[in-house]
N, C-alpha and C positions, 0 to 999 in steps of 0.2 A: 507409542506416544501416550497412550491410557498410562501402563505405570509410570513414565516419567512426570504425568500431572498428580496422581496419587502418592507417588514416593515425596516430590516435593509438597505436596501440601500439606501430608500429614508432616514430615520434618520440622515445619516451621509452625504448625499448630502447636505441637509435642513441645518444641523450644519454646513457645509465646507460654501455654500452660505453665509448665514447668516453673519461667522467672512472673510469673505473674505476681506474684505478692513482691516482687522485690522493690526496693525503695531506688527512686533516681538519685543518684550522688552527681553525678558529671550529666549536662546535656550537649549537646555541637549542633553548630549550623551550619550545613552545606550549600555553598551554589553549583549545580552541576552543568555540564554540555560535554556533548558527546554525539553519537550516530543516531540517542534515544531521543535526543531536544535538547533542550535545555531545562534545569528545574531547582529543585530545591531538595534537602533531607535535613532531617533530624536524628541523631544517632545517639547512644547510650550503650556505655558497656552493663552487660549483667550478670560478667562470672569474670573471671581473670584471665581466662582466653575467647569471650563470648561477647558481639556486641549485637543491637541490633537496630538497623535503620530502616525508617520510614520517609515517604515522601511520592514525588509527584514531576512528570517530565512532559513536554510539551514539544509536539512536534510538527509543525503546518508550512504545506506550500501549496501554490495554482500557478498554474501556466494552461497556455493555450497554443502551444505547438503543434498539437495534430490535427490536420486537414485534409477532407475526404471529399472525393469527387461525388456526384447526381452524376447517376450514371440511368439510362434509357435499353430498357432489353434483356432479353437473358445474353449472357456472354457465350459468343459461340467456342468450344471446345477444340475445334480443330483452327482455328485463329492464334494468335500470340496474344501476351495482354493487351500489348500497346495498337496493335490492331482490332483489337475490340474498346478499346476506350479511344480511339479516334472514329470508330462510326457511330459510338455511344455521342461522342460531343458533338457530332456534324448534327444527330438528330434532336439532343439538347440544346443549339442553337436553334436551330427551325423552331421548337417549340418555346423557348424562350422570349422569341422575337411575338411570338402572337398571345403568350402569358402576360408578357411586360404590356402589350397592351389594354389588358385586361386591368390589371392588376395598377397600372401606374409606376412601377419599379422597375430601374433593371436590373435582370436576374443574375446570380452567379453559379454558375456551377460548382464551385469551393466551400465548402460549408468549414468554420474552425470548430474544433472542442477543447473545451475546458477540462482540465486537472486540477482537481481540488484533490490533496493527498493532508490526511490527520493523523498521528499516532501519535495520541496523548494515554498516559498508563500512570496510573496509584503504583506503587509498590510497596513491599513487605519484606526484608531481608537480612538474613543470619548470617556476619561474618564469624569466619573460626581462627583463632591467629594458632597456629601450631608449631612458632620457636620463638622462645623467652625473647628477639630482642623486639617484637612485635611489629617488622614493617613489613613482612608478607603475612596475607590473610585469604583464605580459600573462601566464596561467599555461595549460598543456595537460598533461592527465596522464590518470588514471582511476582509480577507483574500484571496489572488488571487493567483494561484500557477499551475502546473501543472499537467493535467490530467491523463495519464497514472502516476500510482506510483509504479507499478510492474510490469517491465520485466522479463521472463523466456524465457533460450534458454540453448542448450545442449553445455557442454565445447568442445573447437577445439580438445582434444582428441578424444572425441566421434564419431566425422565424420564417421570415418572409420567403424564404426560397424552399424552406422546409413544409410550410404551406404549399406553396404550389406543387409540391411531390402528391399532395393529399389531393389536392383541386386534381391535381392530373390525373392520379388513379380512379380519383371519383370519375370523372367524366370517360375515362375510358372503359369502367364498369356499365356508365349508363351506354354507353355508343353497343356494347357488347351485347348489354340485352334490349336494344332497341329504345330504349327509354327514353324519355326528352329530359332535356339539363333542367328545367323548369316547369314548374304547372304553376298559373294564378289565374283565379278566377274562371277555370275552365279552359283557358286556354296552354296550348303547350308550346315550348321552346325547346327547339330539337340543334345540335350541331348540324355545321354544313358537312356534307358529306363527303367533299374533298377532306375535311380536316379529322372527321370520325373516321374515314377509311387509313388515315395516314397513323392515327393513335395506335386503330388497332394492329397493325403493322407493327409498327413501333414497339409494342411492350409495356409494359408496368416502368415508373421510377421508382431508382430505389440507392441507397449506397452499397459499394460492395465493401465489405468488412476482409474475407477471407475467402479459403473452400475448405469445404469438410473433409474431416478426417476422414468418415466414416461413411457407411450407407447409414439414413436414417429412414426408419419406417414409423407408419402411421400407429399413435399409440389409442386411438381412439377413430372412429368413424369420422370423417372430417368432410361437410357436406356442403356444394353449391349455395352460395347466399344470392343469388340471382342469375336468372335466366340467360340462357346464351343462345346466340343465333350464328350459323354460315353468314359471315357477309357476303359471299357470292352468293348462293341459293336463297337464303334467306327462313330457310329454314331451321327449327330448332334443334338444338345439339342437345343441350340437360337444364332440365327446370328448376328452379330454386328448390331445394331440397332434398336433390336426388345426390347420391352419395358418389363424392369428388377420389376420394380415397378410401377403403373400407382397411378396418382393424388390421395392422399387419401388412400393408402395401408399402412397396417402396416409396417412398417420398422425393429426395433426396439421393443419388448415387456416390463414392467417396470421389473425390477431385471436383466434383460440382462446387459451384461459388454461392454463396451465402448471402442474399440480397435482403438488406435489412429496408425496411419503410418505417418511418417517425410512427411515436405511439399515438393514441387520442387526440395527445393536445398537441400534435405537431413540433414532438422536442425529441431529441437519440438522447438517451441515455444509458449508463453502466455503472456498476457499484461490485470493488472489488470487496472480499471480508475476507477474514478470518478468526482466530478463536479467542474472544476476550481474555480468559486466565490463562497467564504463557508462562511457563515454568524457567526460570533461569541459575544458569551454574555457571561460577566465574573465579578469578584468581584478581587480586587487587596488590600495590606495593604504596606503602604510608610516609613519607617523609616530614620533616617538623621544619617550617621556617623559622622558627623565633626559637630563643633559648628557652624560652618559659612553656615551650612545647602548647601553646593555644594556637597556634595559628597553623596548617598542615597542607602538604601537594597529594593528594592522590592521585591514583592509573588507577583505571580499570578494565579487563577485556574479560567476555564473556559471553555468552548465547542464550539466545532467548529461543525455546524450542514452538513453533508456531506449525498449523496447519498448513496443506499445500494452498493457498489462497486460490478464492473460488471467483473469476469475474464475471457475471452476469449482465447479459443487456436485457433494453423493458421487454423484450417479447418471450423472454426466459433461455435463451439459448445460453449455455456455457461456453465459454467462449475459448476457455483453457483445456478443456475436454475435447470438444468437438469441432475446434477450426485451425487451421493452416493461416497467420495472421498476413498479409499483405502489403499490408502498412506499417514504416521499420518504426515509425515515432510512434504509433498504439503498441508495436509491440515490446519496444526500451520501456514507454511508461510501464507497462503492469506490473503487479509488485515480485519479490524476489521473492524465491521459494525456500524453504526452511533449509536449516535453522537459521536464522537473524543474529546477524553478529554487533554485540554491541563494545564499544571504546567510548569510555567518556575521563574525563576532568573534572576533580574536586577538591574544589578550595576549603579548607573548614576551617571554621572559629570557634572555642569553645564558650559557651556562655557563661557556664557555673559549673 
């Protein structure tokens, strides 16, 4: 991939150097569309077999077809999926029913995401025509465009159910180390304990994305942020501090399922990239509409050589790397892996 970005960039330095002092005689204006967008160029010949075009292509859509269940629990392993996400929703409704309470909303277990997809790209490119009657031309240039080209994040409907994963975990954090949900003015507010023993039962919310490819292990010390107690005994397990995982502990085993929870501000999100300068090699065919040879049909097919694209969600897990996707609509969305095939249409007119 390294020399294909360095072969093409010096190619088309060498040729820009090169015609650099040359005078424009002929300029053209293109409108383009294609797989790349739609866009514009500007072209000029600058040898009798040599042209070179410039210009800019636009390419933007959002949809919001993938939707992920709140799910309640670790998923048990020796279960089926659909047997673990029908005890996951019997205990998502019990909890729902005394959240909506709470809260004044009724809850959904569905949460949608948004897809926002961008590839908008500058280009720089050197056609070659290599037979006197000039309607094939071989073309190498590159492309410069934007790195992320897929954001994901949950719709502002979502909020509110996506908050109460947080409220949940939060109170099932304080039920665990005894805590009370409230202190003011000295006074404290504790859950009832039918309803703290049922949490802690229960498990964590969270969505489930996938299961890991992999074992992951601890890449760091990763240590208790609060106290835990036996709800039977009553006694304590491990105190805020004490060390939950030590460097190099299993984490994660491979086939385990990947339980995502909303970040800070109570939103999922993911951002797919890849590599801003994309190297491209392509073959083109010229045709003239008008006698007076100003007005033109181009093809174009050709490949845009791009990185394996890398999707991350907020809590940094790779998602391409390290998971087994679950869901068919997140997994059609991600983007396609190299190289990028492009086909477009171009109309030109000459100006001068």
């Amino acid at each position: 991939m390294k020399k294909v970005l360095y072969t093409t960039f010096a190619f088309v330095l060498s040729c820009t150097i090169s015609f650099a002092q040359f005078r424009v005689e002929h300029l053209d204006l293109s409108v383009t569309g294609g797989s790349d967008g739609v866009g514009f160029e500007l072209a000029t010949p600058i040898s009798d077999r040599f042209r070179v075009r410039t210009g800019a292509s636009f390419f933007s859509k959002s949809s919001n077809d993938i939707k992920f269940d709140i799910e309640i629990g670790e998923f048990d392993s020796k279960l089926t999926l659909e047997q673990n996400k029908a005890l996951s929703a019997e205990k998502f409704n019990k909890i729902a029913t005394t959240l909506g309470g709470v809260t004044g909303e009724k809850l959904d277990q569905q949460i949608n995401i948004i897809r926002d997809y961008s590839f908008n790209n500058f280009k720089l490119l050197i056609d070659y025509y290599p037979w006197q009657s000039k309607h094939w031309y071989i073309t190498a240039g590159f492309f410069w465009g934007n790195s992320a080209i897929h954001k994901y994040y949950n719709t502002t409907t979502d909020m509110t159910e996506l908050m109460m994963v947080t409220m949940y975990n939060n109170m099932r954090k304080s039920a665990l180390a005894e805590e009370p949900l409230i202190t003011y003015n000295g006074h404290s507010v504790y859950l009832p304990y039918s309803f703290t023993s049922d949490i802690i039962d229960y498990g964590d919310m969270s969505i489930v994305i996938g299961q890991y490819k992999h074992d992951v292990y601890a890449q760091n010390d990763i240590l208790w942020d609060y106290d835990t107690y036996d709800p039977i005994t009553g006694e304590i397990l491990y105190q805020k501090g004490d060390v939950r995982y030590a460097k190099g502990d299993l984490i994660h085993k491979k086939g385990d399922y990947y339980h995502m929870q909303p970040d800070e501000n109570n939103m999922v999100k993911a951002n797919s990239k890849i590599n801003s300068f994309r190297p491209y090699i392509g073959i083109g065919y010229e045709a003239f509409l008008t006698k007076d040879k100003r007005t033109s049909l181009s093809f174009n097919a050709g490949v845009l050589f791009i990185d394996i694209p890398k999707t991350t969600m907020h809590d940094g897990l790779d998602i391409d790397s390290d998971l087994w996707l679950m869901n068919r609509e997140f997994e059609d969305s991600l983007p396609w892996s190299p190289p990028y095939p492009v086909f477009n249409l171009r109309i030109t007119r000459r100006l001068f």
